[in-house]
C-alpha positions in Angstrom: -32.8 207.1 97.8 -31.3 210.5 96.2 -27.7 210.0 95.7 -27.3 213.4 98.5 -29.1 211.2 101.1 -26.5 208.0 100.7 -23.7 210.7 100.8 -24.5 212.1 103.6 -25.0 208.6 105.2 -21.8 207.3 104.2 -19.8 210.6 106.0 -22.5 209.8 109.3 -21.4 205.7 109.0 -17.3 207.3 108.6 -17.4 209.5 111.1 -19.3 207.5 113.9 -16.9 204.5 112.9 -13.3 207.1 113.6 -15.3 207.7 117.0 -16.3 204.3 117.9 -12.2 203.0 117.1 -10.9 205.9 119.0 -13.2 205.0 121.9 -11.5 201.8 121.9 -7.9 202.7 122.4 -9.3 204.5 125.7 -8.0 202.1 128.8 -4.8 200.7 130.2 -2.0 199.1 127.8 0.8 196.9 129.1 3.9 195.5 126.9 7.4 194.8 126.9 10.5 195.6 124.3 12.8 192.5 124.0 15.0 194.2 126.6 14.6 196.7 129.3 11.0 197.8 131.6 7.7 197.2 131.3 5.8 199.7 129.4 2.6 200.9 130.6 0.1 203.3 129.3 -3.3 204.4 130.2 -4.8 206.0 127.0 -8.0 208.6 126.5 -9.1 209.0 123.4 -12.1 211.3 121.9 -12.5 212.6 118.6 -8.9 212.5 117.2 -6.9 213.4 120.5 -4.9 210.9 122.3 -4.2 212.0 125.8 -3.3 210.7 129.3 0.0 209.4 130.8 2.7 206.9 130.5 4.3 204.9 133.3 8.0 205.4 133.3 10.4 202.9 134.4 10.9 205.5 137.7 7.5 205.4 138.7 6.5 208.4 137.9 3.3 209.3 136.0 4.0 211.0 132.4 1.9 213.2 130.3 1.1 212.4 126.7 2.1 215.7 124.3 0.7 215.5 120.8 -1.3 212.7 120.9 -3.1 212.2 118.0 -5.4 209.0 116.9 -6.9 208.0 113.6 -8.9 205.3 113.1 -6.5 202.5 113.7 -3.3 205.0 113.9 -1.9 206.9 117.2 1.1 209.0 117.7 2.3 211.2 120.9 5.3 212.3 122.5 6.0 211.7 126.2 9.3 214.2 128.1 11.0 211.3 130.1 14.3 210.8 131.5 17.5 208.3 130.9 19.9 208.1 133.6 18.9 211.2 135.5 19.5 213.1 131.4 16.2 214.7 130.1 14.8 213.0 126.8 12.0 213.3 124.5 10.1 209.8 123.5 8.3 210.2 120.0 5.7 207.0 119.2 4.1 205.7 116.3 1.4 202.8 116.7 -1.1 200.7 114.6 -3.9 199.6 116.6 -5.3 196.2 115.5 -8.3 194.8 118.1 -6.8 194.6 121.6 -2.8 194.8 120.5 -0.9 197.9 119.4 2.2 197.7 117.4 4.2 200.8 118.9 7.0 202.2 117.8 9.5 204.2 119.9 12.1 206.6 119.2 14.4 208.8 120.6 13.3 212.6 119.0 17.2 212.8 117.9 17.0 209.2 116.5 20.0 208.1 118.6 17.8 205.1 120.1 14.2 203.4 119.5 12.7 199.9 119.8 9.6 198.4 118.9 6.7 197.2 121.8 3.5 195.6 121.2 1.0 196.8 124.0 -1.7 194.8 125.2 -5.2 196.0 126.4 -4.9 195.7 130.4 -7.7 193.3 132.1 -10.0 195.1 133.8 
């Protein structure tokens, strides 16, 4: 096989492996930080966009901003609220099978905690 055909199979086999991961983060994550609210998430992923909502403590159904997924990386943004004061969430996660490792931080720094999200039952 000409070394062009094994090129061009090896970008096919990469890029249909990125899509198949992504398709994977798609679906309801659960998780809890050592203190405070459950976290929830339901996740949509296609191509390299992360979108969909997070589950405040409140209730109330957030949007993702920025989201952004990478094989087995993610990171978004979600507006919230803390004690009735606007805030800005900014998360980093690594994605390993049915668990993500997600980071969360404050966008001023001031606060952040680490949650490891399980894939929801369906």
């Amino acid at each position: 096989m000409p070394l062009s055909h094994l090129v061009c199979a090896g970008v096919l086999f990469a890029l249909l492996s990125t899509l198949l991961v992504a398709a994977e983060i798609s679906g309801k994550w659960t998780g809890k930080a050592e203190e405070g609210p459950e976290w929830v998430f339901n996740f949509k992923a296609q191509d390299n966009k992360l979108t969909g909502t997070m589950v405040g403590a409140d209730g109330k159904e957030r949007p993702i901003e920025d989201g952004k997924s990478d094989v087995d990386t993610l990171s978004f943004s979600v507006n919230s609220e803390w004690q009735g004061a606007a805030i800005k969430l900014v998360m980093k996660g690594k994605v390993s099978g049915d668990q993500i490792n997600l980071r969360v931080d404050t966008d001023d720094g001031a606060w952040g905690t680490d949650v490891i999200l399980k894939r929801a039952s369906k």
